[in-house]
MARVO-102204 format. One record per residue (C-alpha): residue number from 1; x, y, z. Coordinates in Angstrom, 2 decimals. Example, Ala and Ser with C-alpha at 12.3 -4.5 7.8 and 13.67 -1.06 7.14 Angstrom:
<recs>
+------+---------+---------+---------+
| resi |      c1 |      c2 |      c3 |
+------+---------+---------+---------+
|    1 |   12.30 |   -4.50 |    7.80 |
|    2 |   13.67 |   -1.06 |    7.14 |
+------+---------+---------+---------+
</recs>
This chain:
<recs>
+------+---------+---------+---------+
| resi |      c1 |      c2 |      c3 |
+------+---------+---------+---------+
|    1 |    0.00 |    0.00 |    0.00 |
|    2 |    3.05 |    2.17 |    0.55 |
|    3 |    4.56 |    2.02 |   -2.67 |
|    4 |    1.11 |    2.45 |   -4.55 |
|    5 |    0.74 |    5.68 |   -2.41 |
|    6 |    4.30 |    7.08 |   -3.17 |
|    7 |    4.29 |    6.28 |   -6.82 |
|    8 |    0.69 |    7.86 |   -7.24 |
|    9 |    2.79 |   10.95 |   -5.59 |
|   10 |    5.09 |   10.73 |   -8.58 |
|   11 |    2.90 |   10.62 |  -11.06 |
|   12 |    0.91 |   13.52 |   -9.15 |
|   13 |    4.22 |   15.46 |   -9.19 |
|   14 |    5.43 |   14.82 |  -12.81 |
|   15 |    2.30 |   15.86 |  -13.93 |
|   16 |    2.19 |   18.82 |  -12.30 |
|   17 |    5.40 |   19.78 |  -13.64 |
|   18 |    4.21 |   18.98 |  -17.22 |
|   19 |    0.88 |   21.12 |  -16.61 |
|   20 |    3.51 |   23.81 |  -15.09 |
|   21 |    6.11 |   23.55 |  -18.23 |
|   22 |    3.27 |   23.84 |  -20.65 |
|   23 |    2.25 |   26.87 |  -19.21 |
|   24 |    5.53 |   28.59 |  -19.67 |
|   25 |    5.89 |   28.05 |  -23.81 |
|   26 |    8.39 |   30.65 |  -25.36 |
|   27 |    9.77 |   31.04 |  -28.39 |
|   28 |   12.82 |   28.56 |  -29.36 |
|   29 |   13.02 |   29.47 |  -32.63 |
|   30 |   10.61 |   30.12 |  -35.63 |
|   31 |    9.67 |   27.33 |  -35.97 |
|   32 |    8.62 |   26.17 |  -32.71 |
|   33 |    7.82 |   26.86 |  -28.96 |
|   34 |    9.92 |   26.01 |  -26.57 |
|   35 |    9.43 |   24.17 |  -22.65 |
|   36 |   11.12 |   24.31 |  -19.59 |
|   37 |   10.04 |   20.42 |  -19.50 |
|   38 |   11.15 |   18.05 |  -22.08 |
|   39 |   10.85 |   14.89 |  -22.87 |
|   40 |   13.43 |   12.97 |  -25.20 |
|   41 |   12.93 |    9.38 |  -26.74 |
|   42 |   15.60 |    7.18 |  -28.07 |
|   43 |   18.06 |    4.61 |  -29.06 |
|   44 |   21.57 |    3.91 |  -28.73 |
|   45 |   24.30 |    1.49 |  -30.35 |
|   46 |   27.84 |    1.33 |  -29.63 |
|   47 |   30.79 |   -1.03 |  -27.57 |
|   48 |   30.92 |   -2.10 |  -24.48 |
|   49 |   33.97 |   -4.27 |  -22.71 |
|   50 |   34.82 |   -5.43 |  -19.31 |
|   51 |   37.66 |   -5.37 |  -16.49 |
|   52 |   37.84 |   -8.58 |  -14.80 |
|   53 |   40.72 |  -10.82 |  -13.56 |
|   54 |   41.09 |  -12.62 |  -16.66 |
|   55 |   43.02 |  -11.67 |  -19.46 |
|   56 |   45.03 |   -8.33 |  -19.54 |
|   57 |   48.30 |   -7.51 |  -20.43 |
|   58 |   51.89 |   -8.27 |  -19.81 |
|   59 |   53.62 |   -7.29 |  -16.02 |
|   60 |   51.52 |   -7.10 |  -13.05 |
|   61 |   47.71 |   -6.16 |  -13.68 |
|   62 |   47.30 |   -2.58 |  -14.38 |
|   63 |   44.26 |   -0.45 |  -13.74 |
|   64 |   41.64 |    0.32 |  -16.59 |
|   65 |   42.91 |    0.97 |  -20.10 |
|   66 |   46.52 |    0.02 |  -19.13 |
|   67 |   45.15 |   -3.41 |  -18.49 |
|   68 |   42.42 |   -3.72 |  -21.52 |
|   69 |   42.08 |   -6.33 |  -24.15 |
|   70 |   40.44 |   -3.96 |  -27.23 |
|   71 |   39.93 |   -7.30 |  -28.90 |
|   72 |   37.16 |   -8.32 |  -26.76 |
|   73 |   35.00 |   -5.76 |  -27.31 |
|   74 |   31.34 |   -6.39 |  -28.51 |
|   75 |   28.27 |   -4.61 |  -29.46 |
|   76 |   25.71 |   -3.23 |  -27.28 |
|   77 |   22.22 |   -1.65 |  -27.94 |
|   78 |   19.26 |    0.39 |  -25.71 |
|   79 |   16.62 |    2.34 |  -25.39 |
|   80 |   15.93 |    5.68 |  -22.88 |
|   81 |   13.40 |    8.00 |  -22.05 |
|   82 |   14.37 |   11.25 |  -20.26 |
|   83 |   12.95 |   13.85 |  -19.00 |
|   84 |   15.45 |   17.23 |  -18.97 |
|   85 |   14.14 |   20.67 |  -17.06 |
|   86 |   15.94 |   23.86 |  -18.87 |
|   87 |   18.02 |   21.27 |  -20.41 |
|   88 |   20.74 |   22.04 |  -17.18 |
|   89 |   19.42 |   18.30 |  -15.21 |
|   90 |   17.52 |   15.26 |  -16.41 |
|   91 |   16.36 |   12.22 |  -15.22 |
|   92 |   16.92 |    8.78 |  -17.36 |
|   93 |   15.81 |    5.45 |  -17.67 |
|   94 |   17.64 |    3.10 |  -20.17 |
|   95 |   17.72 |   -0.37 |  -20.75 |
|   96 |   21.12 |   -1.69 |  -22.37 |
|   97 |   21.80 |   -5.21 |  -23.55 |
|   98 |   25.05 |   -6.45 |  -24.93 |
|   99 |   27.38 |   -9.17 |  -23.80 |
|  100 |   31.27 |   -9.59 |  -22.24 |
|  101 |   34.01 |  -11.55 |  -22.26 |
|  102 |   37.93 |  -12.29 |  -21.08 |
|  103 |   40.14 |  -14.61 |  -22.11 |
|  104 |   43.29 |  -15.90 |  -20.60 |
|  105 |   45.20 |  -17.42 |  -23.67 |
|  106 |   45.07 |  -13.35 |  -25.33 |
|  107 |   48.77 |  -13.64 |  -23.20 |
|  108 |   49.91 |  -16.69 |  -25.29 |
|  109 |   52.50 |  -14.34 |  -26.59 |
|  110 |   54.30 |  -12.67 |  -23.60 |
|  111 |   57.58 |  -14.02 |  -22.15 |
|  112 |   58.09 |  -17.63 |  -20.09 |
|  113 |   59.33 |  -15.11 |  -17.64 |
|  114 |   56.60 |  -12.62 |  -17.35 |
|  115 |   54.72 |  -12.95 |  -14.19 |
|  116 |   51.74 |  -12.49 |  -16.92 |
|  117 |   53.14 |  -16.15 |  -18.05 |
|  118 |   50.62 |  -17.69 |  -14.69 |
|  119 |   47.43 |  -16.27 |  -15.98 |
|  120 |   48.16 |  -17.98 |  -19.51 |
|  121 |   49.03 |  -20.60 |  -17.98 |
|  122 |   45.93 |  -20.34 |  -15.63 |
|  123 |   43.91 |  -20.92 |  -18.72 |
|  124 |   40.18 |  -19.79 |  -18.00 |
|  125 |   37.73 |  -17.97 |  -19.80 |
|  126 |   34.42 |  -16.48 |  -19.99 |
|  127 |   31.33 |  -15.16 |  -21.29 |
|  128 |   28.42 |  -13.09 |  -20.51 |
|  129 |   25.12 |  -11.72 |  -21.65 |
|  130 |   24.62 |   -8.55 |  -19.72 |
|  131 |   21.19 |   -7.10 |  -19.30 |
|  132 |   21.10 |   -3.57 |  -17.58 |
|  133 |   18.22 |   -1.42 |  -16.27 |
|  134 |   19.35 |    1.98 |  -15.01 |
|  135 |   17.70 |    5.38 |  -13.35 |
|  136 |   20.50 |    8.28 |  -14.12 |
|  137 |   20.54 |   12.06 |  -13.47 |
|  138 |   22.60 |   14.39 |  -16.25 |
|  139 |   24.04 |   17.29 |  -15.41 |
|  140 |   24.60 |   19.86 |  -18.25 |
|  141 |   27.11 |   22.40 |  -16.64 |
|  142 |   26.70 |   25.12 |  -19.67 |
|  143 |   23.33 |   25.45 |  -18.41 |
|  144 |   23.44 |   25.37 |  -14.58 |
|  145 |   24.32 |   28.50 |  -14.11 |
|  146 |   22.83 |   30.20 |  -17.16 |
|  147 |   19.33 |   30.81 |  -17.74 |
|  148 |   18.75 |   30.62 |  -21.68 |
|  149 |   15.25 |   31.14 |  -21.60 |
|  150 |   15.99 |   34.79 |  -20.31 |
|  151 |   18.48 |   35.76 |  -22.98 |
|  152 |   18.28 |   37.12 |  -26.27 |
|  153 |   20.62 |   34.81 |  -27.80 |
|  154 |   19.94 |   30.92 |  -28.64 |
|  155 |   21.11 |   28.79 |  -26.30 |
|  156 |   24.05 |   26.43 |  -27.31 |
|  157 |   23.22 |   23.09 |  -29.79 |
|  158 |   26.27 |   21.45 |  -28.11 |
|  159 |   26.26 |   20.30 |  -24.28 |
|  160 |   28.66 |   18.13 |  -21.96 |
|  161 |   27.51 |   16.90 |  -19.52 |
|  162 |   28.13 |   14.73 |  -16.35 |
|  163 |   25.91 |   11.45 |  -15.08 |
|  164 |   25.57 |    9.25 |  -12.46 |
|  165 |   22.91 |    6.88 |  -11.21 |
|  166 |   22.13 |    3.20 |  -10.28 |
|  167 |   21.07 |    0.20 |  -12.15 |
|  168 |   19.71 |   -3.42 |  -11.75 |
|  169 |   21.42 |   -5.70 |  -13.96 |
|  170 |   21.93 |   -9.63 |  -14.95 |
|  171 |   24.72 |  -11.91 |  -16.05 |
|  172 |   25.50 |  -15.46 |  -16.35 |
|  173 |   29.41 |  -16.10 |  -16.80 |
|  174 |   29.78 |  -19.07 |  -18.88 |
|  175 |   32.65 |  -21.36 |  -20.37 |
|  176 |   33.41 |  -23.40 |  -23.61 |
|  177 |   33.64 |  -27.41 |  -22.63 |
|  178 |   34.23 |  -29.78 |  -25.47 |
|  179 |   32.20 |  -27.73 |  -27.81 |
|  180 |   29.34 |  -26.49 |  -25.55 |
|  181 |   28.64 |  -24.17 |  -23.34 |
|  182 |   28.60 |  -24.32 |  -19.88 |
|  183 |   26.72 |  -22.13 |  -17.20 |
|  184 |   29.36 |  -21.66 |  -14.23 |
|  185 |   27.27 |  -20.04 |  -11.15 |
|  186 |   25.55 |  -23.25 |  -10.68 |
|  187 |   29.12 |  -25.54 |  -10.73 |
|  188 |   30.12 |  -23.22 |   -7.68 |
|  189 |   33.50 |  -23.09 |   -8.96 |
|  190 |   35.11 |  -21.62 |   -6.30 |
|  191 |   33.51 |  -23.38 |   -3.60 |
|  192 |   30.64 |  -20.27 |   -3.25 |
|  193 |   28.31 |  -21.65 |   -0.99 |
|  194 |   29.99 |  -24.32 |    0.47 |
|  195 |   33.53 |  -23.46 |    1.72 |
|  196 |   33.89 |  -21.27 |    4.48 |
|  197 |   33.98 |  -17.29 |    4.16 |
|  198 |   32.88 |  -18.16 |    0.37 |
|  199 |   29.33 |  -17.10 |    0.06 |
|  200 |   27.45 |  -17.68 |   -3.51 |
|  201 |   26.89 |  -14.76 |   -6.00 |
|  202 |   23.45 |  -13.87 |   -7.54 |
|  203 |   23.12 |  -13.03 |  -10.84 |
|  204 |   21.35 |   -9.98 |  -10.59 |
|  205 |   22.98 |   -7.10 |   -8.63 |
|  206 |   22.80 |   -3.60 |   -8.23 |
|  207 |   25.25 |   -1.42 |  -10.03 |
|  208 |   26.65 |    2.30 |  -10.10 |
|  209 |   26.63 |    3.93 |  -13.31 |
|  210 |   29.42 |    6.76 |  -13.86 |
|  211 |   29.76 |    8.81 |  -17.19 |
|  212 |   29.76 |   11.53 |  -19.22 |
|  213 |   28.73 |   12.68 |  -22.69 |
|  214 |   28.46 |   15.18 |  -24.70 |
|  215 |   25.01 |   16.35 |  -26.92 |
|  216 |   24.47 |   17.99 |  -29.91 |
|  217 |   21.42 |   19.36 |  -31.64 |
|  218 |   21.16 |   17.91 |  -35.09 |
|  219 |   17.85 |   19.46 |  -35.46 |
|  220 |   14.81 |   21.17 |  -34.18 |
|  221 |   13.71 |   18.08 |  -32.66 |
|  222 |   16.44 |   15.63 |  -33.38 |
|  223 |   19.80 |   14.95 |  -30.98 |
|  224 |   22.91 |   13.37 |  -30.99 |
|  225 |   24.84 |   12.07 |  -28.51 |
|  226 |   28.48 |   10.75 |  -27.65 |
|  227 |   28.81 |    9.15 |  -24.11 |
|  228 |   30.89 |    7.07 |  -21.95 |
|  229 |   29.48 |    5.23 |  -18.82 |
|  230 |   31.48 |    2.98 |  -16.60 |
|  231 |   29.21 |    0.58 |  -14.12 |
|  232 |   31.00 |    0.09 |  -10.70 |
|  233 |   29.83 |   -3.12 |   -9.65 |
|  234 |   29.74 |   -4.86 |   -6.07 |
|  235 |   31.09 |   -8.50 |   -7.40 |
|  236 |   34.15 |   -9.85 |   -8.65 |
|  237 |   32.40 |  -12.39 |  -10.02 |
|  238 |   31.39 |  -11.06 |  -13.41 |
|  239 |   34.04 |  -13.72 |  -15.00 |
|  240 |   33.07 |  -16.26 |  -11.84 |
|  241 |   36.70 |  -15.98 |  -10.96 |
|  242 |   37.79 |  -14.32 |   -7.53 |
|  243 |   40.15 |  -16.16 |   -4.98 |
|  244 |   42.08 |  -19.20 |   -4.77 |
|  245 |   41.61 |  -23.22 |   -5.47 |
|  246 |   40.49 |  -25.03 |   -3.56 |
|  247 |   40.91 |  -28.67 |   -1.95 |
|  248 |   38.17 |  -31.73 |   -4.08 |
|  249 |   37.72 |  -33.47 |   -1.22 |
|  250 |   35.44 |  -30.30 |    0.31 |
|  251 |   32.69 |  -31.29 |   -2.66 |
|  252 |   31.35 |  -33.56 |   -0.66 |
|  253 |   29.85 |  -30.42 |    0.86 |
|  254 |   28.91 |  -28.83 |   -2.06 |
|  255 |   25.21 |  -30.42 |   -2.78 |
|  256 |   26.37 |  -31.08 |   -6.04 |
|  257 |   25.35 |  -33.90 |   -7.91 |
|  258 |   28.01 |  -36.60 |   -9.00 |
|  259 |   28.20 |  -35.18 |  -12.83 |
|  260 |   27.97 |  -31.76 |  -11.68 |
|  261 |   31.14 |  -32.22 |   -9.05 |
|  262 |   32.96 |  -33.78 |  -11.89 |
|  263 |   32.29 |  -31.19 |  -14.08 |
|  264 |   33.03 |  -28.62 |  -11.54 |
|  265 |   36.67 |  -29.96 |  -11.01 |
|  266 |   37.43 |  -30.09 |  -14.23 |
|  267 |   36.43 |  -26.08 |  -15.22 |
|  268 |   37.61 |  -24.67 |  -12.15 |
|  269 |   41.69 |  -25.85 |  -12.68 |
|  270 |   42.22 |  -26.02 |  -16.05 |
|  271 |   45.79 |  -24.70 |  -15.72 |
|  272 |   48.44 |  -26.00 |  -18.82 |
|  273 |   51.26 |  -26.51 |  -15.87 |
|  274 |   50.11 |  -27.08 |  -12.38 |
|  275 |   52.37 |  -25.60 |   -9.90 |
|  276 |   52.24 |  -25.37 |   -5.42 |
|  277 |   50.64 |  -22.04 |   -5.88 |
|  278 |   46.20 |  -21.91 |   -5.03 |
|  279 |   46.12 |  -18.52 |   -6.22 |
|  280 |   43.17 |  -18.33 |   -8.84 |
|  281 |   41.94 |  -14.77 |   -8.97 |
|  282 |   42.15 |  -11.25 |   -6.96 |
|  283 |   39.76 |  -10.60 |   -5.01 |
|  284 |   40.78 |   -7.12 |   -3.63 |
|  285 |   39.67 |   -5.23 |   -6.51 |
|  286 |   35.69 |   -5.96 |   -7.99 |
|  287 |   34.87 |   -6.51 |  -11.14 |
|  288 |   33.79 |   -3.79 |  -13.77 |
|  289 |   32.42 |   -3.20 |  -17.33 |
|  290 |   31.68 |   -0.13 |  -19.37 |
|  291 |   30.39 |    1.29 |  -22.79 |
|  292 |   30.77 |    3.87 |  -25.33 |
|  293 |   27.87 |    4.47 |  -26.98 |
|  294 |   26.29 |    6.83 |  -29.85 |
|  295 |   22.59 |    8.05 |  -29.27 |
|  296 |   19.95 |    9.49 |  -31.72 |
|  297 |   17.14 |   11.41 |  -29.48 |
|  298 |   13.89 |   12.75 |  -30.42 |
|  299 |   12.55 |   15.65 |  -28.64 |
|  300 |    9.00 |   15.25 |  -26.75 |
|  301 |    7.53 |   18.91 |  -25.56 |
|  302 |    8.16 |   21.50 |  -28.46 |
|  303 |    5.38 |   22.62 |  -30.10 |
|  304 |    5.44 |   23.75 |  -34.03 |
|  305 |    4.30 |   27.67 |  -33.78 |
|  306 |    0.51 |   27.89 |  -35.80 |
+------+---------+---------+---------+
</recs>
């Protein structure tokens, strides 16, 4: 009863804005009125790649780009609605779908005595679909402190701007096996779930969109858009690798059935030379992924002048 009563608030409140906004019409151009309140509807294409513990480059792991494998990049789509008040803040909701992936053997080629040389030889891999819903506020600092509605002179066509938010997103990390693919959150890889201090990971979590982007007015009622958004994310189990090995003989724990435990062994060490050491992942840093992504917009609120 409490949620129906604060979203009928919302809707009470974004409609009063709208009834406010239409109230206020001035002249954008021409051509058409203009509203404190608008609306934009759209689409977006572009790349998006990921920052996990497998993979990287030669030496020690590096942070972001220093550390990023441009081959694996894929595609990634969405769609948004916003809603942007004197085009200086906005609120956003966009849904994104694309996929990720890492791959240990992209270090086939560095030296035998790289320390690189153990995550080749580590030899796992992964891949994802990734599913994202978001709510994001934009910031457009070359209207924040300028009114353009009260000057004489048009306002600018092109806008950076600044975003944050949160969104509720899915993945499934999966590995090749003989051919097929394999889910890996159910195999519990790492012993989530059944070794101590090694709790199991859901595959939808909460995430923290960061970005920023930059706008420009095509047209009268037409937008383009450049932007970069990087999704902090509370797991380092995007790639379902995180800590060490550990010891078989603790499946017996596991709930697993006999095929599954078998299975399980045999995609959780699949290193080409096995050596004393258990380390399997890093744990101290999560996981990550991010996109660059073009955006055609269609204004909602101006109204052609009669």
């Amino acid at each position: 009863m409490k949620r129906i009563f604060i979203l009928s608030g919302l809707v009470l409140l974004l409609s009063g804005l709208t009834k406010q906004a239409s109230a206020q019409y001035y002249f954008y151009n021409d051509t058409y009125y203009d509203s404190p309140l608008l609306f934009e509807l759209g689409g977006s294409v572009g790349a998006i790649n990921c920052l996990t513990d497998l993979g990287g480059k030669k030496g020690i792991g590096k942070k972001f780009i220093k550390d990023l494998n441009i081959g694996k990049t894929h595609m990634n789509a969405g769609l948004y609605l916003s809603a942007m008040y004197k085009y200086a803040v906005g609120l956003r909701l966009e849904a994104m779908f694309g996929k990720v992936s890492a791959d240990d053997a992209v270090l086939k080629s560095v030296s035998e005595k790289d320390i690189a040389r153990n995550r080749y030889n580590r030899n796992l891999s992964f891949r994802s679909s990734i599913t994202e819903y978001s709510l994001m506020a934009e910031i457009h600092p070359l209207f924040i402190f300028i009114d353009w509605t009260e000057r004489d002179e048009d306002p600018p066509r092109l806008s950076p701007y600044l975003l944050a938010g949160i969104g509720y997103y899915s993945f499934n990390p999966q590995t090749q096996l003989n051919g097929r693919w394999v889910d890996l959150q159910p195999l519990k890889t790492e012993g989530q779930g059944f070794v101590a201090d090694r709790p199991d990971y859901k595959l939808k979590q909460l995430n923290f969109p960061l970005g920023l982007g930059i706008k420009y007015e095509l047209s009268d009622i037409v937008n383009l858009r450049g932007e970069f958004v990087y999704r902090i994310l509370q797991t380092d189990y995007l790639d379902d690798v995180s800590t060490t090995y550990f010891d078989p003989a603790l499946y017996t724990n596991s709930g697993l059935s006999s095929a599954d435990q078998l299975l399980s062994y045999q995609l959780s060490d699949r290193r080409l030379v096995k050596d004393v050491s258990t380390k399997r992942g890093s744990p101290s840093q999560k996981d990550g992924y991010f996109s660059f992504n073009l955006k055609l917009g269609f204004y909602i609120g101006r109204e052609r002048i009669r």
